[in-house]
C-alpha positions as CSV (number, residue, x, y, z in Angstrom):
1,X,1.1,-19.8,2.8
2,X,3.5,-20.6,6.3
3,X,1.1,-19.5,8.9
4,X,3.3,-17.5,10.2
5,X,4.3,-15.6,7.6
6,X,0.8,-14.4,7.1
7,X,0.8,-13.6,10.6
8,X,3.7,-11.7,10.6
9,X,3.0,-10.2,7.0
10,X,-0.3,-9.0,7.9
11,X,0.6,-7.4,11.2
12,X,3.1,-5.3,8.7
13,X,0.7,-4.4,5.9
14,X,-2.7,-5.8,6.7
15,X,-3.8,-6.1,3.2
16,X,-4.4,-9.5,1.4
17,X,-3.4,-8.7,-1.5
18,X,-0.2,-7.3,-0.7
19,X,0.4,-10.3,1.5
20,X,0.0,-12.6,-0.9
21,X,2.0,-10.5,-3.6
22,X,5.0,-10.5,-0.8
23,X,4.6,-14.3,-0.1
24,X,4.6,-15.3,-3.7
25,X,7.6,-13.4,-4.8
26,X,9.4,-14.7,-1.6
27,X,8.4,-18.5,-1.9
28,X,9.5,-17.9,-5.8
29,X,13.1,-16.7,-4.4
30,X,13.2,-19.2,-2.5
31,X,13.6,-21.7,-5.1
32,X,15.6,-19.7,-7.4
33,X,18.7,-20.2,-4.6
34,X,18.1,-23.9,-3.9
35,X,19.8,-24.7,-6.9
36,X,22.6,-22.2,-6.8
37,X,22.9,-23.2,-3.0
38,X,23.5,-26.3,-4.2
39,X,25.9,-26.0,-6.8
40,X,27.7,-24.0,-4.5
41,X,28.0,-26.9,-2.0
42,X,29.1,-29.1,-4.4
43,X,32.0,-26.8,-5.6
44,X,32.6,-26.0,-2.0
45,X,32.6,-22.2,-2.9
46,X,32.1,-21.0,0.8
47,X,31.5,-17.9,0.0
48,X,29.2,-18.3,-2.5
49,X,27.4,-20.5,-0.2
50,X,27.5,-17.9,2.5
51,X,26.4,-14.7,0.2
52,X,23.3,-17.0,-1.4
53,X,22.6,-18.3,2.5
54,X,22.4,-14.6,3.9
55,X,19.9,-13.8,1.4
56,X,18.0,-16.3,2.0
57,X,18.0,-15.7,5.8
58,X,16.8,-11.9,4.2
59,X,14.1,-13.0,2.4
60,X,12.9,-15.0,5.3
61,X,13.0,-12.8,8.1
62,X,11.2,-10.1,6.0
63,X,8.2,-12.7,5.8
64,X,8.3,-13.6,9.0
65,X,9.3,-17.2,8.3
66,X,11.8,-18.0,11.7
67,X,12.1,-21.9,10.8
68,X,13.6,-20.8,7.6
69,X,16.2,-18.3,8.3
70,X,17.6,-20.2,11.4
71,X,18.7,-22.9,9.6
72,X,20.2,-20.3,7.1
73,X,21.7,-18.6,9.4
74,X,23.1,-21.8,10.3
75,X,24.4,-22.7,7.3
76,X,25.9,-19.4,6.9
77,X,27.9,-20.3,9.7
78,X,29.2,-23.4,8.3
79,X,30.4,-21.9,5.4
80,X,32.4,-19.8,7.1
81,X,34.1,-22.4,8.9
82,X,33.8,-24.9,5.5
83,X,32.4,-27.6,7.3
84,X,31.1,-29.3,4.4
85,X,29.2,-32.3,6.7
86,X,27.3,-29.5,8.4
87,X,26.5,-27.4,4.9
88,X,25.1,-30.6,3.7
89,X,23.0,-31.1,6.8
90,X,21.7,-27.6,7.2
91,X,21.1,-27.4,3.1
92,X,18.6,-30.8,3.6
93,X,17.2,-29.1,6.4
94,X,17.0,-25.8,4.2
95,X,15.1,-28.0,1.0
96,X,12.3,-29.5,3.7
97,X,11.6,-26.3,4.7
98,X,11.1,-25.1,1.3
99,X,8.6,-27.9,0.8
100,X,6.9,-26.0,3.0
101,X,6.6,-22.6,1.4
């Protein structure tokens, strides 16, 4: 677990278990939209790209995880403007960060 999300997540419950409930089901959504992010990219479905982006930038900031919903954030941004170099910058950024989780 990202330090800081167990920061942040135990500031808001302050039970370990819970904590780790929380954290599991959001590092396991987490890679559940890599793939559909993906695919979305590669059909250059913005919107798509943009709905699946803001729920990762959800998930994220309900864990506490900053890194991770900046860069979706970001990437919501560029598929709004379909700026398909930046999408596939921010969505490499967005896979090392899942490494992480």
């Amino acid at each position: 677990m990202k330090q800081c999300c167990k920061d942040y997540l135990m500031e808001q419950f302050g039970d370990e278990e819970v904590i780790n409930e929380i954290y599991a089901e959001y590092a396991k959504s987490v890679q559940e939209k890599l793939p559909e992010l993906e695919a979305a990219l590669k059909a250059e479905n913005w919107a798509m790209l943009d709905t699946l982006a803001h729920a990762v930038k959800g998930n994220a900031l309900a864990t506490g995880d900053a890194d991770m919903a900046e860069v979706a954030v970001s990437l919501r941004t560029a598929a709004k403007m379909s700026d398909k170099a930046a999408a596939e910058t921010l969505f490499a950024k967005l896979q090392a960060l899942a490494k992480e989780v």
